[in-house]
N, C-alpha and C positions, 0 to 999 in steps of 0.2 A: 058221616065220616068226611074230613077233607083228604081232597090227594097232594102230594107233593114230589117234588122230584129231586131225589135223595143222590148228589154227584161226588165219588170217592177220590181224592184227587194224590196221583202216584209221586214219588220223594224224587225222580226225574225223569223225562219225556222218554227213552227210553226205556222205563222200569219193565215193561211187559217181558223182553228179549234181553233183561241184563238182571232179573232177580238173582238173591245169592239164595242158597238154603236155609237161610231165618227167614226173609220172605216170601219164598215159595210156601215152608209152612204156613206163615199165617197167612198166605193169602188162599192156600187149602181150606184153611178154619174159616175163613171171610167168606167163601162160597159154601160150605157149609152153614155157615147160621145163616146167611141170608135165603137157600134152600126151606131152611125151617123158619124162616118169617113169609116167604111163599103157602109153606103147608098151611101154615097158621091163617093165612088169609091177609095178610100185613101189605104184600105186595103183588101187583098183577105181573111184575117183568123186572128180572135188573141182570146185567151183565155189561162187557168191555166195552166201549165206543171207538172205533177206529176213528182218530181226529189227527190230520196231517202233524198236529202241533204236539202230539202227545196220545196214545193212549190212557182214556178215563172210563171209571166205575159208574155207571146208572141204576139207576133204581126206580122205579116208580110206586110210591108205599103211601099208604090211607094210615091218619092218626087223628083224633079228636083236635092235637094243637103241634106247631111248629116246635113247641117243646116236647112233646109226646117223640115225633119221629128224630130228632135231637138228643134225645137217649135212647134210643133205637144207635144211633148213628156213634154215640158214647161206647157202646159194647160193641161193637164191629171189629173182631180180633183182627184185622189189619191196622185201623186205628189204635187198640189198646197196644198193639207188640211196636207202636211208632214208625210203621211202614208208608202212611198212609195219612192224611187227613179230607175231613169230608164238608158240603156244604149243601144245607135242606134250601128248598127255595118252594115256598108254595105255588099252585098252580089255581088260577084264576077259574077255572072247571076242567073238567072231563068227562069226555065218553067214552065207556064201557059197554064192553059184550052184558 
């Protein structure tokens, strides 16, 4: 398995403290499926990043190919409901518990 780190990127810097209620859902649904790709074994960690410039989505998720975690990231109901768009970037190694 490689790892990558999978970054959810929000439709403006304040999105966290300015969603309306179509983003709030999917972004329910967004931490729900990503929950169930944790269960599954897909990802060791993902959640908010406080970053002065913006609050953004992380992830860190194991996939055979950068295509692999790229449709992972294609079905991320923040991305499908157009809340959201995201960016895989492989990671050169990792250590793991």
């Amino acid at each position: 398995m490689n790892w990558f780190l999978y970054r959810l990127l929000p439709p403006r810097p304040n999105f966290a403290t300015t969603m309306d209620e179509r983003e709030s859902a999917a972004m329910a649904e967004h931490a729900q499926y990503w929950r169930g790709q944790l269960e599954a074994g897909r990802t060791i960690v993902f959640g908010p990043v406080v970053d002065p410039a913006g609050v953004w989505g992380l992830g860190i998720v194991n996939g055979e190919s950068i295509d692999d975690v790229n449709a992972l990231g294609e079905k991320d109901p923040a991305v499908v409901a157009g809340v959201a768009r995201f960016e895989v970037w492989p990671m050169l190694s990792a250590v793991t518990r």
